[in-house]
C-alpha positions as CSV (number, residue, x, y, z in Angstrom):
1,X,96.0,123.1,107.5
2,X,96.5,119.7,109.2
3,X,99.6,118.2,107.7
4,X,99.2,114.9,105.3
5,X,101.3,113.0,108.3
6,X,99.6,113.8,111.2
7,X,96.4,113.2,109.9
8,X,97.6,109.9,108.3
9,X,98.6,109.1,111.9
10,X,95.7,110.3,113.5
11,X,93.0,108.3,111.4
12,X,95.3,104.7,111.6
13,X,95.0,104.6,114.8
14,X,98.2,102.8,115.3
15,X,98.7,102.7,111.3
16,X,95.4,100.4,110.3
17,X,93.5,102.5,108.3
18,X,89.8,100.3,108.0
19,X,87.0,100.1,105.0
20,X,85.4,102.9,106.5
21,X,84.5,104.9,103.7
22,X,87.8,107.2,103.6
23,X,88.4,108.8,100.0
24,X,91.3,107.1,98.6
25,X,91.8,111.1,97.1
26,X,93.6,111.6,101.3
27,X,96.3,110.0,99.9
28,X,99.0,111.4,97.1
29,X,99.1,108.9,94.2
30,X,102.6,109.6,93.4
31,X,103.7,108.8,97.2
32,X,101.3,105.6,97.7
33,X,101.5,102.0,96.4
34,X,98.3,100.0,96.7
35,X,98.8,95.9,96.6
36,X,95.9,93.7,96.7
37,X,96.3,91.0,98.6
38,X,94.1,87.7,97.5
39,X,93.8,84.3,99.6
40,X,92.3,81.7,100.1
41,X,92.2,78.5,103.2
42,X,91.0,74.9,103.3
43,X,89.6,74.5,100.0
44,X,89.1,70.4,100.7
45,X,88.9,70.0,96.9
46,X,86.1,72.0,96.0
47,X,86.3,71.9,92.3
48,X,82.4,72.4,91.8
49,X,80.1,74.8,93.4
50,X,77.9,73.1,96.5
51,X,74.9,71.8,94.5
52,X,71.8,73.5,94.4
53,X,69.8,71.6,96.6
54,X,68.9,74.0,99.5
55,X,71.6,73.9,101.8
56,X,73.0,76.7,103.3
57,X,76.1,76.9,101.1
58,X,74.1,76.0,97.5
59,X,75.7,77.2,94.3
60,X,78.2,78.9,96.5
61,X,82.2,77.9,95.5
62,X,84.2,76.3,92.7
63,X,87.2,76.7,91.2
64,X,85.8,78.2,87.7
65,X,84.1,80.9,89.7
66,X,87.1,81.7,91.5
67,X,89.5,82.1,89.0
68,X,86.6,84.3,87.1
69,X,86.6,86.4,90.1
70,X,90.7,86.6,90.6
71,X,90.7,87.6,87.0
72,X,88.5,90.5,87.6
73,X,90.4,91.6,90.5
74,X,94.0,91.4,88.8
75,X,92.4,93.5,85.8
76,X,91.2,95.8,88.4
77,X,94.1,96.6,90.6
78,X,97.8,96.6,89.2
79,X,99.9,94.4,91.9
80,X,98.2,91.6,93.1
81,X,99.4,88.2,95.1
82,X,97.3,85.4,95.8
83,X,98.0,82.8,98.6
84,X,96.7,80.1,100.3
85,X,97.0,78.9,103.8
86,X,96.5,75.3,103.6
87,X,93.9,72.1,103.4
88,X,93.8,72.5,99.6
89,X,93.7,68.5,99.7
90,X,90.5,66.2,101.1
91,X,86.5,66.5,101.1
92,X,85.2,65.5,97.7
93,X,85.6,62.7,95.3
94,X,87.8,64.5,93.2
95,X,90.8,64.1,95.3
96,X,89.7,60.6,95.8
97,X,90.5,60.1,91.9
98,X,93.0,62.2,90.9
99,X,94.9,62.7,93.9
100,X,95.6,66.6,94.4
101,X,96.4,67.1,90.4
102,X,93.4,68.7,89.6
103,X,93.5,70.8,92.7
104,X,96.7,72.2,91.7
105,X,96.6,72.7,88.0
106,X,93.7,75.3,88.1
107,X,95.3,76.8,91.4
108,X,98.5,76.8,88.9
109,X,95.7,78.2,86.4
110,X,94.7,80.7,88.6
111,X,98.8,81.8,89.1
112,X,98.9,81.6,92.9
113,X,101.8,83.0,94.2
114,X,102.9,80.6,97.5
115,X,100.7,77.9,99.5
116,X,101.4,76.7,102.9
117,X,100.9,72.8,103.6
118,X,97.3,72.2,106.1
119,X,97.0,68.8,107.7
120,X,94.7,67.3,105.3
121,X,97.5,68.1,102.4
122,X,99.1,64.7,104.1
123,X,95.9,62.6,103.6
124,X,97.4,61.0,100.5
125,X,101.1,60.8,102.6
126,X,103.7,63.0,101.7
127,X,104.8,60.5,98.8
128,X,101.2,61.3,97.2
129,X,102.2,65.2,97.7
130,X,105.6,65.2,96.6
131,X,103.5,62.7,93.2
132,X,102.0,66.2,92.9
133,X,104.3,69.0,93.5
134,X,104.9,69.1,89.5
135,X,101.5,70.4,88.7
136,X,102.2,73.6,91.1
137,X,103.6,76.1,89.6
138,X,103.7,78.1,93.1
139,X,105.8,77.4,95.8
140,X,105.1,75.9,99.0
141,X,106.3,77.1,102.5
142,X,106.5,75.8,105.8
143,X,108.5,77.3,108.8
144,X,107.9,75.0,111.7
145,X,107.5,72.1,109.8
146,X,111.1,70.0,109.5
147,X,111.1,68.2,106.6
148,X,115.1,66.9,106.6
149,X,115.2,63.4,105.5
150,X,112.3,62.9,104.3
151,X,111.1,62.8,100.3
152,X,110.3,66.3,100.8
153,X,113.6,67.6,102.1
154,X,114.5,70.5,99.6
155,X,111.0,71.0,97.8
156,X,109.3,73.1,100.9
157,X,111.1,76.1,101.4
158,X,110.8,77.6,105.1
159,X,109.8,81.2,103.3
160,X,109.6,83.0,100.1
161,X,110.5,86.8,99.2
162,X,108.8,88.5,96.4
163,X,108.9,91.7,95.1
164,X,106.0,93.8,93.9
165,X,105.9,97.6,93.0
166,X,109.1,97.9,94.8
167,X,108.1,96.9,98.3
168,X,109.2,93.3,99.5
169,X,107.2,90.9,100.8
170,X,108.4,88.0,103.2
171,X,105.7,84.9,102.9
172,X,106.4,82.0,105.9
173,X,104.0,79.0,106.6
174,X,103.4,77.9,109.8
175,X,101.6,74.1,110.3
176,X,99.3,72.5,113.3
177,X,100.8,70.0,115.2
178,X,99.9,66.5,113.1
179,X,100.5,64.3,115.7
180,X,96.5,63.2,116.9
181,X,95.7,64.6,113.5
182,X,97.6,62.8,110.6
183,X,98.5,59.3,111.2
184,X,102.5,58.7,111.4
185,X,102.8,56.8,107.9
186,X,101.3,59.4,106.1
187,X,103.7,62.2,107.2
188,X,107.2,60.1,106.6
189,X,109.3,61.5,109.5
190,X,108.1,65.5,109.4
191,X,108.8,66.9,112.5
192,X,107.2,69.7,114.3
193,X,108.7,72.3,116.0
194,X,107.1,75.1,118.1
195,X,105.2,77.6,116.0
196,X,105.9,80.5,118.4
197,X,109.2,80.2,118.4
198,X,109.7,79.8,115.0
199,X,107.5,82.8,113.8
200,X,109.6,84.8,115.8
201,X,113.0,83.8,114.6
202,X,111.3,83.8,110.8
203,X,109.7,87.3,110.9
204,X,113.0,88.6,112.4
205,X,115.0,87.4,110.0
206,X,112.6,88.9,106.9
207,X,112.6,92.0,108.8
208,X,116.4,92.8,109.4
209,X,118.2,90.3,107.4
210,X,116.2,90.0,104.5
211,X,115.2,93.8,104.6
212,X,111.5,92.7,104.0
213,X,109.2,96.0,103.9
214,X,106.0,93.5,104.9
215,X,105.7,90.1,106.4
216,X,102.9,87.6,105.4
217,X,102.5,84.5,107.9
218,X,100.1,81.9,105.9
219,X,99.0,79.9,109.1
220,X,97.3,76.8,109.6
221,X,97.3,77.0,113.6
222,X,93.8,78.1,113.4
223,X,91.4,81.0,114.3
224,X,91.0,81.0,118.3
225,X,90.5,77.8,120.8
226,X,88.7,77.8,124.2
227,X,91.2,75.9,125.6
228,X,94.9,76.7,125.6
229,X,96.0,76.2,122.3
230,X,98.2,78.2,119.9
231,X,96.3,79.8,117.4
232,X,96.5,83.0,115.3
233,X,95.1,85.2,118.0
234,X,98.2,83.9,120.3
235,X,100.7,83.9,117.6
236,X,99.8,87.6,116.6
237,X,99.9,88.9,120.4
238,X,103.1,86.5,121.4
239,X,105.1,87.7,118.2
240,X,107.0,90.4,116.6
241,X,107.8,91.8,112.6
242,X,104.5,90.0,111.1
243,X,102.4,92.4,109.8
244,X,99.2,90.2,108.6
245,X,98.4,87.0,109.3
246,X,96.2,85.0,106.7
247,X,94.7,81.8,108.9
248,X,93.6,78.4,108.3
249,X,91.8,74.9,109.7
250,X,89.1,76.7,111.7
251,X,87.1,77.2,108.8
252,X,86.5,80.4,110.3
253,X,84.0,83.0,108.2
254,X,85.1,86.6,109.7
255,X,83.0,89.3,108.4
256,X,86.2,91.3,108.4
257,X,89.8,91.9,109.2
258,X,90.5,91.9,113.1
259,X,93.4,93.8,114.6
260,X,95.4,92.9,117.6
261,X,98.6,94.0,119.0
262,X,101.8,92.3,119.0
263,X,104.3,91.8,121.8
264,X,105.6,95.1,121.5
265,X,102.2,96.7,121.1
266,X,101.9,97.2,117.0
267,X,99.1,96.1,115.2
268,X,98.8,92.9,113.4
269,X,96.2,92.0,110.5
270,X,94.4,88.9,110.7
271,X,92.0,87.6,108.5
272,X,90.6,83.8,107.6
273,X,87.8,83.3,104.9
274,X,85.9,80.3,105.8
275,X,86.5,76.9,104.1
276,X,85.4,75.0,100.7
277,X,86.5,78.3,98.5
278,X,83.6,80.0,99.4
279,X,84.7,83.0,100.4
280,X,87.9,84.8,98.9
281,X,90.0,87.2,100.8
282,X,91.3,90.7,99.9
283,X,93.3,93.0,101.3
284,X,94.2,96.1,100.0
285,X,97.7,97.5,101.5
286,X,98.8,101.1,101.1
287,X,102.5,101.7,101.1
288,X,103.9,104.9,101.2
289,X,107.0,106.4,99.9
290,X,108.7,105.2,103.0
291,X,107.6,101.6,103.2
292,X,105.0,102.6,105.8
293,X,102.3,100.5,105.6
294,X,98.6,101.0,105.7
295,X,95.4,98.3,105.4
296,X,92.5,99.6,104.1
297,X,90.3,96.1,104.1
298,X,87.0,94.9,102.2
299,X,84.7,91.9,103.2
300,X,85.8,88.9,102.3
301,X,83.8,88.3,98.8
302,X,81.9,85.8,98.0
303,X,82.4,83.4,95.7
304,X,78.8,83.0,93.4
């Protein structure tokens, strides 16, 4: 009889195993962990559901649904983290009024885990962000984004650890460049530094300093660009130690996960689901006894 590992090995394909009807039974229960991942990108203040009046994205969204949805999940599937990758600010009249406080209450509601900043999340200036960072109870990252002396130097941390069912998981953010995008008053002296270069040092450090058994990139960098551009496709296959990457700013709708390989030829998860909180992500990662990791993927679900 084939042995458990080799044919493990032999159906990841590199250690991806997809949503392609596999029994979960394959695997031992007392040997695997299963954590769900949840996430989200550029919600542009989406509190309500797009009305009903026949557009293609009618009664679709909203942050009630949502959090009806997460519930379900968390009572479903016993670890679960829930991200965000950015643009949680900007595109209806709520933000207009109350400034990013709803926005972040219900995702406080909700209990998101860690957010990464979009460009839009400096429409209202990084004073009007920092006016808000006391209705998050989540914490914000941001690798490539330097935020010394400035009035957010000390409340974005460059990466977060947390711990679930024993395995650690490293979170980093990584931003788009704002210059062209956000106008110089509103970002109060942020500096950008090279993503690349950045998620490399970042993941490394997770990896071997931080003995992280999985690292999370929440990027805003966007899906793929025609012209030469870093995006997620370039950071996955230019980069080492990140395991998925969770995108942004494209506004993106991927029907599923897509796989590439890193600079030294491993796989790398990445996934984006659309914009306006009408899609929610999940990812469902096996670990085994050893840390080994395994995604076993559903379509990102719709939010109705």
């Amino acid at each position: 009889m084939m042995k458990r590992r080799t044919f493990l090995d032999q159906m990841a394909k590199g250690g991806m195993i997809l949503a392609s009807g596999l029994p979960l039974g394959m695997f031992d229960k007392a040997e695997v962990t299963k954590v769900t991942i949840l996430h989200t990108n550029d919600m542009h203040s989406r509190i309500d559901p797009f009305p009903m009046d026949g557009g293609r994205f009618q009664g679709l969204g909203g942050m009630a649904k949502r959090s009806a949805l997460i519930k379900r999940l968390r009572s479903e599937n016993d670890h679960v983290l829930l991200l965000d990758s950015g643009d949680i600010f900007q595109g209806t009249p709520y933000f207009n009024f109350f400034g990013g406080e709803l926005e972040f209450s219900l995702m406080s509601d909700m209990q998101y885990d860690v957010a990464t900043m979009g460009n839009h999340d400096f429409d209202a200036g990084i004073d009007g962000f920092k006016k808000q960072l006391k209705h998050a109870n989540f914490d914000f990252v941001s690798s490539n984004y330097d935020f010394r002396d400035t009035l957010l130097e000390g409340q974005i941390a460059s990466h977060k650890i947390i711990e679930k069912a024993g395995i650690r998981f490293g979170i980093f953010g990584l931003g788009i460049e704002l210059k062209g995008l956000v106008p110089d008053a509103l970002t109060g002296g942020v500096q950008y530094n090279d993503p690349i270069s950045i998620a490399q040092q970042t993941a490394l450090k997770l990896k071997n300093e931080k003995s992280c058994d999985y690292v999370i990139c929440l990027s805003h960098l966007g899906f793929k660009y025609r012209e030469n551009k870093v995006s997620d496709l370039v950071l996955a296959k230019e980069t080492s130690n990140i395991d998925l990457i969770l995108g942004g700013h494209t506004h993106t709708f991927l029907k599923e996960i897509v796989i590439k390989e890193n600079a030294v030829g491993k796989p790398v998860c990445i996934n984006q689901a659309g914009w306006a909180g009408i899609l929610l992500g999940k990812i469902d990662v096996y670990f085994e006894k050893n840390k080994k990791s395994h995604c076993k993927t559903c379509k990102n679900l719709r939010v109705n």
